[in-house]
Each structure stands twice: as C-alpha cells, then as structure tokens.
C-alpha positions in Angstrom: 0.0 0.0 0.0 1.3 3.5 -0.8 0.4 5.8 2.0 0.2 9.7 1.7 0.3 11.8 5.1 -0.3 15.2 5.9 1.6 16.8 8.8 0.5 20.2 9.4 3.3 23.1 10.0 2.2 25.0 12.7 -0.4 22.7 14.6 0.0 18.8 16.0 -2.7 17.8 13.5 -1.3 15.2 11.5 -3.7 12.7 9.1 -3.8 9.9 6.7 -4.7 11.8 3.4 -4.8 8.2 0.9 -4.1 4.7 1.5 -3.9 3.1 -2.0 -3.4 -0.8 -2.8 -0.7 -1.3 -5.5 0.8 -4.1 -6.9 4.0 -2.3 -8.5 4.8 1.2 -8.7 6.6 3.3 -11.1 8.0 6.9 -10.4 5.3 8.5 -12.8 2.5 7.0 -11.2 3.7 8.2 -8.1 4.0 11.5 -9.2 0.2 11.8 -10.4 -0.2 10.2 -7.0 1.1 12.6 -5.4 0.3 15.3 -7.6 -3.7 14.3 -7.0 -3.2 14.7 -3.2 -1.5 17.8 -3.5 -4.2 19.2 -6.3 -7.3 18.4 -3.4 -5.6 19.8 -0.4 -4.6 23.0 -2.5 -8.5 23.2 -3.3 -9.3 22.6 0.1 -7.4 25.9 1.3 -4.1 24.0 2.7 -0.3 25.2 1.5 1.9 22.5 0.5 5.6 23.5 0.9 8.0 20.3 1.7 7.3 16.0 1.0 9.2 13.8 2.9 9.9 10.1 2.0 12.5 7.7 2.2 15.4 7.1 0.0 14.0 3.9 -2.2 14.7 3.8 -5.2 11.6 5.2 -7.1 10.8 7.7 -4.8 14.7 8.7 -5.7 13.1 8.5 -9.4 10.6 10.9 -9.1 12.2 13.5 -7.1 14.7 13.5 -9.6 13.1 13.1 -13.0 9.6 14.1 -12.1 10.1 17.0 -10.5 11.6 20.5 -12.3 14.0 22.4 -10.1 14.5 26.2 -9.4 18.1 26.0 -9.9 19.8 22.6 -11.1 22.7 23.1 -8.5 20.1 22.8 -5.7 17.7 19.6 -7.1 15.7 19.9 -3.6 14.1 22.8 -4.3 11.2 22.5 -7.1 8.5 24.3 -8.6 5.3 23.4 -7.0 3.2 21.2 -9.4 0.3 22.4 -8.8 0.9 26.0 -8.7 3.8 27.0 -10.7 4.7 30.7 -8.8 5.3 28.7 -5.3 8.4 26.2 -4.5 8.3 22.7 -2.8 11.1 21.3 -0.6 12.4 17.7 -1.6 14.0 15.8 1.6 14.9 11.9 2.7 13.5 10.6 6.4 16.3 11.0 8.5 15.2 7.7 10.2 15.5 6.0 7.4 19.3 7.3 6.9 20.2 6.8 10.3 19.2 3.3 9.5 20.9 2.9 6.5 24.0 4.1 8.0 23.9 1.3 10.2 23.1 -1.4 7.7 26.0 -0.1 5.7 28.4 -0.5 8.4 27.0 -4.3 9.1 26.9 -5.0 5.3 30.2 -3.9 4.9 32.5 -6.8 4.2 35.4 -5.9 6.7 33.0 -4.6 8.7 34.8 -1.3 8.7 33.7 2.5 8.0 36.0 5.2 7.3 35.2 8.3 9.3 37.1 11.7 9.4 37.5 13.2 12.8 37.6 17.0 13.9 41.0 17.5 13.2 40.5 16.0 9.7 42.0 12.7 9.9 41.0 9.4 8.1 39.9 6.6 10.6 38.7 3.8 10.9 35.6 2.6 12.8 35.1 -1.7 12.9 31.6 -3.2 14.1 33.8 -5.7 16.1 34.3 -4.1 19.2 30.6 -3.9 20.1 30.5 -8.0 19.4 34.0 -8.0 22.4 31.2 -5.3 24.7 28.1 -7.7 23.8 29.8 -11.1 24.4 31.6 -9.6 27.7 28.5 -7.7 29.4 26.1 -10.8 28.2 27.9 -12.7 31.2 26.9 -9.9 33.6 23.8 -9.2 35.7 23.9 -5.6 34.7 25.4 -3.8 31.9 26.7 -0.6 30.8 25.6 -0.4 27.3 22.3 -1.4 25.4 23.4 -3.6 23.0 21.5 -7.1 22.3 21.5 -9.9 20.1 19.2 -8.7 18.2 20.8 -5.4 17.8 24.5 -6.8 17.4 23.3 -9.6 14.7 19.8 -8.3 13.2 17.7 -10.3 11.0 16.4 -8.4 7.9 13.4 -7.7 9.3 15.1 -6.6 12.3 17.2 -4.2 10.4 13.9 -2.5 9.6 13.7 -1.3 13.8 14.4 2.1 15.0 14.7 0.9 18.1 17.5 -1.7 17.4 19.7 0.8 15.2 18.9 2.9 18.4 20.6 0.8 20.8 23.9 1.1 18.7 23.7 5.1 18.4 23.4 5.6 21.9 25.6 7.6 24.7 25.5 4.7 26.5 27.2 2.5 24.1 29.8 4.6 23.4 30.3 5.4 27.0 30.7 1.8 27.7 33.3 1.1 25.1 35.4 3.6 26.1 34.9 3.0 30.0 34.7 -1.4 29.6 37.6 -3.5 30.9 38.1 -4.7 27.8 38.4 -1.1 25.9 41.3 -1.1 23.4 42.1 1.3 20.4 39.2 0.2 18.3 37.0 0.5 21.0 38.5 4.5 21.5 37.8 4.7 17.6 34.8 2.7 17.2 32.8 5.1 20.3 34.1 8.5 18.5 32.5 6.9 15.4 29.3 6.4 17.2 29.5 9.5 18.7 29.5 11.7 15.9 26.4 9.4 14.5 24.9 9.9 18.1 25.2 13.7 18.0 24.1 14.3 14.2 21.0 12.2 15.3 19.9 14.4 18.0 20.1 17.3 16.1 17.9 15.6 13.5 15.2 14.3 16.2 15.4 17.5 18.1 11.2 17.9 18.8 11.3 21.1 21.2 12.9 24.5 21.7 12.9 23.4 25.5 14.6 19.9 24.6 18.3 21.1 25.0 18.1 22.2 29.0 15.5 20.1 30.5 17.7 16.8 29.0 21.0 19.5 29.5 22.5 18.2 26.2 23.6 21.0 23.8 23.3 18.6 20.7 19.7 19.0 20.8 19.4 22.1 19.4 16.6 24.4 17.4 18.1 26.2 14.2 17.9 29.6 15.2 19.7 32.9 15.0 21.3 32.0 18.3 24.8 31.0 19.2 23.7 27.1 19.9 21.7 27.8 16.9 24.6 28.8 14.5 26.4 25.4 15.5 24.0 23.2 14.6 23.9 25.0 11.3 27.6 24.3 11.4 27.0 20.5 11.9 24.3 20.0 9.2 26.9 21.9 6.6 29.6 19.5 8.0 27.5 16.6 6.9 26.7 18.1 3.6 30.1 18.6 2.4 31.2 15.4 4.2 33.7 16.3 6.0 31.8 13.5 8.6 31.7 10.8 6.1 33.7 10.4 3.1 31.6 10.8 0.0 31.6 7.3 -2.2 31.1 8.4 -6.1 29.1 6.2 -8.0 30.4 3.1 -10.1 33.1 2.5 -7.6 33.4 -0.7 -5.8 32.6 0.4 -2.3 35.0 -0.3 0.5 34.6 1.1 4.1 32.2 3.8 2.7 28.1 4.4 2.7 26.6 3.1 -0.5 26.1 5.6 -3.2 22.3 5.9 -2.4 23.3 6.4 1.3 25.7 9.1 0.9 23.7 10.9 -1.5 20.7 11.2 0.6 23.0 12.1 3.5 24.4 15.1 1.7 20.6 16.0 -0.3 18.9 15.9 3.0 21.5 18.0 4.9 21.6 20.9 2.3 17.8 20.9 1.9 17.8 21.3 5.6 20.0 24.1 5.7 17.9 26.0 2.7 14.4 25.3 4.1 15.7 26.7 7.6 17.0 29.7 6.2 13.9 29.8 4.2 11.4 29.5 7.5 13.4 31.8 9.4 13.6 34.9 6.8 11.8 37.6 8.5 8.8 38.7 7.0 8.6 36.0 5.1 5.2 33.8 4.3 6.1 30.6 7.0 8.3 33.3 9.6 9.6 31.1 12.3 11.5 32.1 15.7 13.4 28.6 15.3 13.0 25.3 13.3 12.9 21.8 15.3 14.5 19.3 12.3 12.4 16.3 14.4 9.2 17.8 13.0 10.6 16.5 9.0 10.6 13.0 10.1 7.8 10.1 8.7 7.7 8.4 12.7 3.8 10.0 12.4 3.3 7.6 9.5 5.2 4.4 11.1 3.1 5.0 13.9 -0.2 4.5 11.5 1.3 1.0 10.3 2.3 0.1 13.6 -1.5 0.5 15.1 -2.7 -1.5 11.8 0.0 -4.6 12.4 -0.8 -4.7 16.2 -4.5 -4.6 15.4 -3.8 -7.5 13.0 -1.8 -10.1 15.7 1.5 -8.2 15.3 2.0 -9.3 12.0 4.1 -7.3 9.7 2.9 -8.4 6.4 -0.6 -7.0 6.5 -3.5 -7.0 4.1 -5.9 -4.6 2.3 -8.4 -6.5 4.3 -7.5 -6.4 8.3 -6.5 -2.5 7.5 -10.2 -2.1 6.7 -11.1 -4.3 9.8 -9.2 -2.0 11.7 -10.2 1.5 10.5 -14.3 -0.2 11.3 -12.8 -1.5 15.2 -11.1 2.1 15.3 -14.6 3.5 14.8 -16.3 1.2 16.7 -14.5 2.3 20.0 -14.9 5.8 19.2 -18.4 5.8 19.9 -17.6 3.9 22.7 -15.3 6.5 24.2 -18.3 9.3 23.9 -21.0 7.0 25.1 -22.3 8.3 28.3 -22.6 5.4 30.2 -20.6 4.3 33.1 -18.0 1.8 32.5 -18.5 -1.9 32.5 -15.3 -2.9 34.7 -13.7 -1.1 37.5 -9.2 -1.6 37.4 -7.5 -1.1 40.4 -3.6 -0.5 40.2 -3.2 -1.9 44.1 -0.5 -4.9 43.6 -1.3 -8.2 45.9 0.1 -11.8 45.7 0.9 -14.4 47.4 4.8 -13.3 47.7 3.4 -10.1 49.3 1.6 -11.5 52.2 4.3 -14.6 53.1 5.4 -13.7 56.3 3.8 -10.9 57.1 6.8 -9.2 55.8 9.1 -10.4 57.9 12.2 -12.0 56.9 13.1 -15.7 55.9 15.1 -17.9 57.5 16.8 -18.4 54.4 16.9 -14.6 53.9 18.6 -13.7 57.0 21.5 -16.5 56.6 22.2 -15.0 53.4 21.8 -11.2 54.6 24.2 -12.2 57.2 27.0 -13.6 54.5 26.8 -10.9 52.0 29.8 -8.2 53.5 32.3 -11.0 52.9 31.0 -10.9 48.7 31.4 -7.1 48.4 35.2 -7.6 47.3 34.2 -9.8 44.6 31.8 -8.3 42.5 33.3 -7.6 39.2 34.7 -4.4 38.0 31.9 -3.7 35.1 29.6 -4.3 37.8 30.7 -2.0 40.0 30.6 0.7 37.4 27.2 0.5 36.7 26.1 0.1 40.8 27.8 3.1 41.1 25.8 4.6 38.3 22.6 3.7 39.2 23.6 4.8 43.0 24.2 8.4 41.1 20.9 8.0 39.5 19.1 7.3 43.0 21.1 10.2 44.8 19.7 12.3 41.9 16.6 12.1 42.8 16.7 12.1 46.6 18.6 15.1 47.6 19.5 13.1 51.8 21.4 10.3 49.5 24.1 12.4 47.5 27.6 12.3 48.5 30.7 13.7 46.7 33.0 13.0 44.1 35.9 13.6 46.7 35.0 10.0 48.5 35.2 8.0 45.8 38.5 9.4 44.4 40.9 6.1 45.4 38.2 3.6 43.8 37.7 3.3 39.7 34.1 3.1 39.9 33.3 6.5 38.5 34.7 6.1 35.0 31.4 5.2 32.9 29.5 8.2 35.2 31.6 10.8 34.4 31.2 9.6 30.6 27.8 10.1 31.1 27.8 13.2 32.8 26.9 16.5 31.5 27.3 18.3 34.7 24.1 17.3 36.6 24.3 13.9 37.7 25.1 13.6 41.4 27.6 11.2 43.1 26.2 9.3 45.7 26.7 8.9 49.3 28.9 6.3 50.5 26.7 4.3 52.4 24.0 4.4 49.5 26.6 2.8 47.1 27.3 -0.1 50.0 23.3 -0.6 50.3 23.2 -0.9 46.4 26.4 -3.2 46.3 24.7 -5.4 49.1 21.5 -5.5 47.5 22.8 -6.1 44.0 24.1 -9.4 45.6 21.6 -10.2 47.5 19.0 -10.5 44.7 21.6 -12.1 42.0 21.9 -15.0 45.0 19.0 -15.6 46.8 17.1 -18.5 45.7 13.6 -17.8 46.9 11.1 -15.8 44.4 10.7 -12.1 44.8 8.0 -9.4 44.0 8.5 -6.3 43.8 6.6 -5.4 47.1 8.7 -7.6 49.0 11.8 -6.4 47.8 10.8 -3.2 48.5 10.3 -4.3 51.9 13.5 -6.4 52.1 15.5 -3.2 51.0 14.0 -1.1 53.7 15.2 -3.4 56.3 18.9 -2.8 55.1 20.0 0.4 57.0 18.8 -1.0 60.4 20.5 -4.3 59.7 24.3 -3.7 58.0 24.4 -0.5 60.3 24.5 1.6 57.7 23.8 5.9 58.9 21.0 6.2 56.3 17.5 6.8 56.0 16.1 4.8 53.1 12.3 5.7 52.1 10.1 3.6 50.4 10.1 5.4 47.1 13.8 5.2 46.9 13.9 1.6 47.5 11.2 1.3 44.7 13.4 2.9 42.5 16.3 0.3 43.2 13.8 -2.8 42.8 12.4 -1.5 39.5 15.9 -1.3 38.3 16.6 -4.9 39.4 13.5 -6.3 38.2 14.1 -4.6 34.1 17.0 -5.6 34.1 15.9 -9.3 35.1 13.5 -9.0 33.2 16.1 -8.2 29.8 18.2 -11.3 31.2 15.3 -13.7 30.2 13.8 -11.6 27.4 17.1 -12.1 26.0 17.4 -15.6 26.8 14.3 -16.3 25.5 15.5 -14.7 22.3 18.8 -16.3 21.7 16.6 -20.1 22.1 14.3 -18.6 19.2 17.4 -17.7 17.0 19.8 -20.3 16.5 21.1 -19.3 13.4 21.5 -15.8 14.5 23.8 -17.2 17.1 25.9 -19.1 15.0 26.6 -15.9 12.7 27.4 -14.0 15.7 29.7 -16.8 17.1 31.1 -16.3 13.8 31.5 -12.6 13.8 33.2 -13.4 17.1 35.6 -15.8 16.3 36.6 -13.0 14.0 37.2 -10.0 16.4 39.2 -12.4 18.6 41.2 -13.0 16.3 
C-alpha cells in the first residue's frame, strides 16, 4: 500500500490523506499520485511546501526526474506542481538514513567504515568491538551499554527497527566502550564513530525549543539565530560537504564507505535542511519562524499509523488490504464507545497483591537472614563492570533524593566512577557512600537468593537494610522502589534475552562467527 500523510506546519494535526493498494509502482505514477493529493488539499485551502519520503529507489526517481528544479545546483528545491509561482522542498526521512548508516556498516565486508574526525583525519571505525562489549557484558547481571542480540546480529526484518539501530547510536554504548575492561584502540575509535552518528542524530530528532536544557545536552538544538543555533547550522553543513563521512562516487566498488544511495541522501537531506531553515526563518517571510525543530521532518507519524494496523492485526508485519479495513471499522467502533455516556462496565484497580506479598507478614526468611548475614564477605568480589554501573545507578538514585548524595571527593581512590563521568553532562550527582554499599549489598543479595521475589517484597526487604548492615542512612520507600524497579528490568532483559537467543539459533551461530573473528 502506498500511504500519503499530511503533517501540518504550525499545529500537532497530523492525518492519513490516501491509502492506496498497489501491486507495483513506477516513479510517474507516483508522481500523479502525489500530484492528485496535492491538487485536493490546494482546493481545500491547505499550502503544500516540503514531501518527505525515504530514500527507495523510485521515490529517488521521481524527485529526480519528475520534479523540475529552481536552480539545477540545488535539485531539492522544485516548482510546485500544482501551482507553478510557489516552490516545494524535496528531503529523505532522516530515520531512514540513520538506518541505513547502520546497515552499511553491518553489510560492509570488513565490517569497517571510514570516518574523518575533527581534526581531519581518516579513521577507521570496525563493528567488532561492540561484538567484544556484547559477548563480555552478556555474562553480567547488569550492563553498561544497550546492545543485544538482536541489535549486534539483526535479522532483515530486524534491520527495519528504530529501536535496534537505536541501541547502537546511543551515549550509552559509546560510554561503555570507552569505560569497559576490555576497551582497546578500536573500541576508543569505534565510540568517537558512534559519537559523531549519536550527535548528528539528536540534532535531526530535536522535537522542542525546551529539549536542549531540560535533557542539559547542547546537541539537541533548534536552528535559530542564536549562538547554539549557529552550531548546529555548522554541523548540518559538515555533513553536507562530508567532511563527517567520506563521500563514495558512483560506479566505484565500495570499501569502508556508505553506498552511493546512502551518501547521496545524506548530503541531499543536509543541504535541503539548511535551505528550508533559512527559508522558514527569513523575517517577513510567508512561513516566519522564531526557530526550526528538524524532528518535525521525520515520517515516525506515519510508522506510527502501520504500527497500530499490524498490532490490530496479531502483530504481523505483512498486513493486508483487508484487516486495514477491519481496523479503520474497530477504530470506529471504539470511538463511539469513548463518547457514550454510560458508566464503564469494569472497575481496574492498580493496588499490587500476591501471594509473595503476604508470606510472612513481611518479615524476613530464615533463608533470607542467613544470606543477609553472609553478604559483607562478597562485596570484594563483584566484578569491575559491575561496580561501574552500581555506582551509576547509586548516582541516578542520589539524583533524585537530595539526603542520598555524597561527593566525588570520597570516591577518588576507587575506579568506579569512570562510565558516570562519561555520562555526565554536569548534573548527575555522586552518591553517598553508604547508599553505594546498600546498592552493592542489595545487588548481591538479589543475583543470589534463591527464593522468588516481588516487587513489594523487595521493597520491603530493602528497607530493612539500614537498620540491619548498620549503615547511617534513612532509606524511604520510594527510593527503595526505584532500586527494585531497576533490578527487576533488568531481570527482566536477562530472560527476554534468553528467551530470544533459544528462538534464534542461526543468529547465534553468525554471531559466534563474527566473534571468532574479532578475537582473532
């Protein structure tokens, strides 16, 4: 199905325009496609001024062939079809490149990019090092980066997932390759690689003027006449010249570069960027703008729409003509639900109750206190990778309860710090020292007790702590809630990922392979 949204410039109103079933699809006929949507919002009263797609082939077609430009050194800005005296913007999902980027790097043969970094020079970036951080933080309770087996090794459908291209272009990943036990050179490169991927990407998804402080990260900017405004025009003119990525020219056997298709839309999407923003922020102009959030140009509105239609179908990706019509009548159907006046049929209550909850009347085990009693003599033995990421989610606790920070200054003699001050933009908070211990102590209490746990009695377990190791702290109950949910997600990844790794033997063996070949 070829489906044409509307996104509307200066509201939140954002609708499905057509949906229309096609077998095949050439670049003229989606041009009088597109040209028929465009021709009956026109009449309607609407201004069209930009389309969005990804980089596929056709659609590559008919921006190129189907489309007349202003001025042949700028191809992204047309004459409007529809009305000749206006101009239309051409641009690429920057989703979709992000993507691409990393399918490029995985379907590289060597499994190497070249990069350029800021003081010009020619590196290179290898995929091999995140295999060394996956295969060494899979044998840890908690890890540092979020790298998985499905993001390390993806299917092709896999490869399709934001989410799982998200998990490689991530602070967190590159903090942990540079603050691992195992970092080497590569891993040094391979994070700055990531890192410069990490910080074009923000820029691109940057969604509000407010994003940059309340996340305090300057690489989510606006384009604007303002200083942080002027660097970010910097960055997208980086891209567009490539001095990021070196530009691969077409016909040439590609080796440690983007494809052709990739770098082109890289460079095409970058410069039309920098034209329309200059064009929005023009004073006096018809579409005057204060600033310009590049996460508006994205097509995650229309993903969105195909996600609700395979969900509503059993989670199916390949879905039909047919259960897209069942859902648009179900979509209806609960509509008039939502506005019928009459009370609701069921009453949900969020109050959590088991059996786990109400065993011994919240008193400790047998079991339990024998093992509380032998966990000071473990503390020295809980591995270094561990400790780094306790003593980051200690910082992330003493964050939000102002009676648990602590200072920098106690924790100078241990190397435990490291992957929080890669993290740190100058407001996460070092904990106290006895908040770290209770963490430590708690970490192994629930990696070694045998007996099942809810989170209720956790919760109650972990207030217990202070009174019992001694410790000069006041633990509330939120804060121990905090430290169980942690536990319990990332107990919860554990078997999600175990489950996984069963379900996809022959993903294993091609990572086993992939392996074998960054040991070596």
């Amino acid at each position: 199905m070829l489906a044409v949204m509307v996104k509307c410039l200066c509201s939140k109103t954002k609708f499905l325009v057509k949906i229309i079933p096609i077998f095949s699809l050439t670049a003229l006929k989606l041009f009088d496609y597109l040209k028929l949507s465009m021709s009956m919002l026109e009449g309607c009263g609407a201004t069209i001024f930009a389309l969005l797609c990804d980089n596929n082939r056709i659609n590559q077609r008919c921006y190129n062939a189907m489309f007349e430009p202003i001025d042949k050194s700028k191809p992204w800005i047309v004459k409007h079809p529809c009305q000749p005296d206006s101009i239309l913007f051409l641009l690429y999902d920057p989703v979709h490149i992000l993507k691409n980027i990393r399918n490029n790097w995985l379907n590289e043969k060597t499994k190497t990019m070249f990069f350029f970094d800021d003081d010009g020079n020619l590196l290179e970036a290898s995929w091999y090092p995140l295999i060394s951080l996956y295969n060494h933080e899979k044998s840890l309770f908690s890890s540092n980066s979020k790298l998985t087996m499905a993001s390390i090794s993806p299917s092709k459908l896999e490869r399709q997932k934001v989410a799982l291209a998200l998990q490689i272009f991530c602070d967190q990943t590159v903090a942990a390759l540079r603050s691992s036990s195992i970092a080497d050179g590569d891993s040094f490169t391979t994070a700055d690689f990531i890192s410069k991927i990490v910080s074009f990407w923000k820029l691109l998804n940057c969604k509000s003027v407010f994003e940059s402080k309340r996340r305090n990260d300057p690489d989510r900017a606006v384009l604007d006449f303002s200083e942080a405004g002027q660097e970010a025009f910097e960055v997208l003119r980086k891209w567009s010249e490539s001095e990021i990525l070196p530009c691969r020219n077409k016909g040439r056997v590609r080796e440690k570069t983007m494809s052709h298709d990739t770098s082109n839309a890289i460079v095409w999407t970058c410069k039309a960027l920098i034209d329309l923003a200059n064009y929005l922020l023009t004073p006096g102009s018809t579409y005057s703008h204060e600033y310009v959030r590049l996460g508006f140009y994205q097509q995650d509105d229309l993903e969105r729409y195909f996600a609700h239609f395979r969900r509503s179908a059993g989670c199916n990706y390949f879905i039909t003509t047919k259960e897209v019509f069942a859902t648009f009548s179900l979509d209806k159907a609960r509509l008039m639900l939502d506005v019928c006046e009459e009370d609701d049929f069921f009453e949900a209550s969020s109050f959590h109750s088991c059996d786990l909850c109400r065993e011994g009347d919240g008193k400790l085990s047998e079991s339990q206190f024998n093992l509380l009693t032998e966990l000071p003599e473990h503390l020295e033995g809980i591995a270094t990778d561990d400790i780094q990421n306790l003593f980051y989610m200690s910082g992330y606790v003493a964050f939000k309860h102002d009676n648990l920070r602590g200072s920098g200054d106690d924790f100078e003699s241990l190397d435990c710090s490291s992957f929080l001050q890669e993290m740190d933009r100058g407001k996460l908070s070092y904990p106290c020292e006895e908040l770290f211990i209770l963490i430590k102590l708690a970490f192994l209490f629930f990696t070694k007790t045998d007996e099942k746990l809810c989170r209720k009695k956790l919760i109650r377990i972990l207030l217990e702590f202070p009174s019992f190791f001694f410790l000069d702290i006041f633990m509330c109950e939120k804060a121990c809630s905090r430290i169980a949910n942690i536990f319990f997600k990332r107990f919860s990844s554990n078997i999600g990922q175990e489950v996984y790794l069963s379900c996809k033997k022959s993903q294993s063996a091609t990572l086993a392979k992939l392996s074998s070949k960054s040991s070596k």
